[in-house]
C-alpha positions in Angstrom: 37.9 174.1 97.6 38.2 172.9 93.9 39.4 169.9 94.8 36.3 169.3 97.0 34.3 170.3 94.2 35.7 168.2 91.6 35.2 165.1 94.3 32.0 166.0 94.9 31.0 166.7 91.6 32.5 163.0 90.6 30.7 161.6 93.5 27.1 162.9 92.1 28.3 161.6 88.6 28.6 158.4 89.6 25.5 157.9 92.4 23.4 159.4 89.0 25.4 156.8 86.4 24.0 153.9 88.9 20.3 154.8 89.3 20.3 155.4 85.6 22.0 151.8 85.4 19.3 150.7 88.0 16.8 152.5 85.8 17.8 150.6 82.8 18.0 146.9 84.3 13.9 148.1 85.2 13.2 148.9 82.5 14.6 145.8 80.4 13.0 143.8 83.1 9.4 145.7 82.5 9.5 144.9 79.1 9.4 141.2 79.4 6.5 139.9 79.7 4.8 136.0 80.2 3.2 134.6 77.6 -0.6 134.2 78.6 -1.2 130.4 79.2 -4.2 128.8 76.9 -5.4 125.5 76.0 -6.6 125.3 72.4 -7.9 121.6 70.3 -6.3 121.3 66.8 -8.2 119.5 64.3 -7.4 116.0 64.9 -8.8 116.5 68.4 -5.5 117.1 70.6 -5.4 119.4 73.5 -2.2 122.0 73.5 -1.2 124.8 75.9 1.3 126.9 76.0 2.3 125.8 79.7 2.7 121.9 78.9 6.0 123.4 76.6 7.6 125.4 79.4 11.4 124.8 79.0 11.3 124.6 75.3 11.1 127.9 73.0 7.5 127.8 71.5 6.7 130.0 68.0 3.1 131.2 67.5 2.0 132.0 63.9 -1.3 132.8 63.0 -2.7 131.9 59.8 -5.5 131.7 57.7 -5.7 129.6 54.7 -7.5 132.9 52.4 -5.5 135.5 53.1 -2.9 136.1 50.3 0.4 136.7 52.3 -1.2 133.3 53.8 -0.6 131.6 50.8 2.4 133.5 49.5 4.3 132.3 52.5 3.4 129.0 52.4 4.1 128.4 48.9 7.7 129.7 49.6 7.8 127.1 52.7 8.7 130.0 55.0 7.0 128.9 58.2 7.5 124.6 57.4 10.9 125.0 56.7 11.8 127.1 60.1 9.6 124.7 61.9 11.4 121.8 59.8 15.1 123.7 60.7 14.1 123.9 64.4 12.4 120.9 64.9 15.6 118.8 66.4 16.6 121.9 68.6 13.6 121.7 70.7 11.5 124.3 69.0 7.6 123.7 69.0 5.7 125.3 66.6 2.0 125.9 66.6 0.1 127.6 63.8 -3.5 129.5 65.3 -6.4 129.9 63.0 -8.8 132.4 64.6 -10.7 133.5 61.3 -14.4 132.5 63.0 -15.7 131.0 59.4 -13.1 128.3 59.7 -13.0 125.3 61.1 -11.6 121.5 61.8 -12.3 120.6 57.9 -10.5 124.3 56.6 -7.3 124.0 59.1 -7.6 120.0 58.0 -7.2 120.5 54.2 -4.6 123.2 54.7 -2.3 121.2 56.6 -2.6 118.8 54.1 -2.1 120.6 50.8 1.1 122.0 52.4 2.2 119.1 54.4 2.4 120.6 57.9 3.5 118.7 60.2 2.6 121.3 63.5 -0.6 121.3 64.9 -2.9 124.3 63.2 -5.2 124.7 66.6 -8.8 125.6 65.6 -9.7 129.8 67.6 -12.7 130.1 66.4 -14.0 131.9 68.9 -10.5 133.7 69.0 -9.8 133.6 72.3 -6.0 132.8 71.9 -6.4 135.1 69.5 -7.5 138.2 71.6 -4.7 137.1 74.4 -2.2 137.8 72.3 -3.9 140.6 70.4 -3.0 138.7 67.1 -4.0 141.5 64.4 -2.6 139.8 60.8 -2.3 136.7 59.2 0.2 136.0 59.3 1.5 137.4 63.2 4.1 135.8 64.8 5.2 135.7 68.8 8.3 134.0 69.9 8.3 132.6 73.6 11.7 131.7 75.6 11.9 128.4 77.6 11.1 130.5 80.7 7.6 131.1 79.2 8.7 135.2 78.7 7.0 136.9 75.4 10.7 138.2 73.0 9.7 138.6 70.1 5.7 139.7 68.3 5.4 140.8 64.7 6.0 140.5 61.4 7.7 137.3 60.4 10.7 139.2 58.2 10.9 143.0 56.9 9.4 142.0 53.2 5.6 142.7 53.0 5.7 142.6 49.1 7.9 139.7 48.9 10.2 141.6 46.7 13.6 141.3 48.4 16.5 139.1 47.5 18.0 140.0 51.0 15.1 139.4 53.8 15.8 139.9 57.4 13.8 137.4 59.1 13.1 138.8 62.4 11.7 135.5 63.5 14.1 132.9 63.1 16.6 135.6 64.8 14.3 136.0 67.7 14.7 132.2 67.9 18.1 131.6 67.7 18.4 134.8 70.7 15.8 132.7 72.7 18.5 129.4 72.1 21.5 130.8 73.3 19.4 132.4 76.7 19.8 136.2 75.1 16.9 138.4 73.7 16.6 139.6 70.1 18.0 142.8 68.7 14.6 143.6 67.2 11.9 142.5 70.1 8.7 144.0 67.9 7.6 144.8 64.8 4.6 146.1 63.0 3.1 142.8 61.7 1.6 142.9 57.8 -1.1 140.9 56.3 -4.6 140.5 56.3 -6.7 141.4 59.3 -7.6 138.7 61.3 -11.6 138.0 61.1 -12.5 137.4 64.3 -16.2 136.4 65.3 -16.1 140.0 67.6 
């Protein structure tokens, strides 16, 4: 009879080890998520949706050209240089300005004074904004080539810009999304400036 009991026992230890396994795999595959599809004009005029880069990994990073993380980020060339490091690896970057005072001429003279070469696409209205529940400038979302959201957040874990040693969650999410794997991190708490959106 022990013996039974020990099989049996075994038995339900297993069957419960592979629905928790089963469990597991749902869960993972719950929490990916597609990107929502939008098309967007940046301000030379150019159409761009999210769907015409499907195959490539695409970065989102909102901006706005007042907000003072904004600015402390782009005077450290944290966004052009990924963009600039990625560029030959198939990585499209696209900077959204949903602040609904700003416009073609604002996104214009920002790429300018800091030489970006992405399109900045003009969200007025912030409806690429709302899709993605963007909340800070800046707030990043990194998208695999199979058009799956795995990675939203902050860009690294240094609001103040203090730290010698940043962990940039971004360019980690990217290099995931390369080699066909997810990131350790897959969200974090963005920081920044709200973004001012017309509602």
């Amino acid at each position: 009879m022990r013996a039974i009991s020990a099989v049996i026992a075994v038995l339900a230890l297993t069957v419960v080890g592979l629905f928790a396994g089963d469990t597991g795999s749902l869960e993972k595959q719950a929490a990916l998520s597609q990107a929502p599809d939008f098309k967007a004009l940046d301000y030379k005029g150019n159409t761009y949706s999210l769907s015409q880069y499907k195959g490539h990994v695409v970065v989102l990073e909102w901006l706005n050209p007042e907000c003072p993380f904004v600015q402390r980020h782009y005077r450290e060339g944290t966004f052009t240089r990924l963009a600039s490091e990625y560029k030959d690896k198939g990585v499209v970057w696209l900077a959204v300005n949903s602040t609904s005072s700003q416009g073609v001429e604002q996104n214009k003279e920002w790429a300018e004074k800091n030489h970006v070469s992405y399109p900045i696409l003009v969200d007025k209205d912030g409806q690429v904004g709302h899709l993605f529940k963007a909340k800070t400038t800046p707030h990043l979302f990194v998208v695999d080539p199979n058009g799956e959201l795995i990675y939203e957040g902050a860009v690294d874990d240094d609001p103040s810009g203090n730290k010698e040693q940043r962990t940039v969650y971004v360019k980690n999410a990217i290099d995931a999304a390369l080699a066909g794997a997810l990131p350790a991190v897959r969200e974090t708490k963005s920081y920044g400036c709200n973004v001012k959106y017309m509602n």
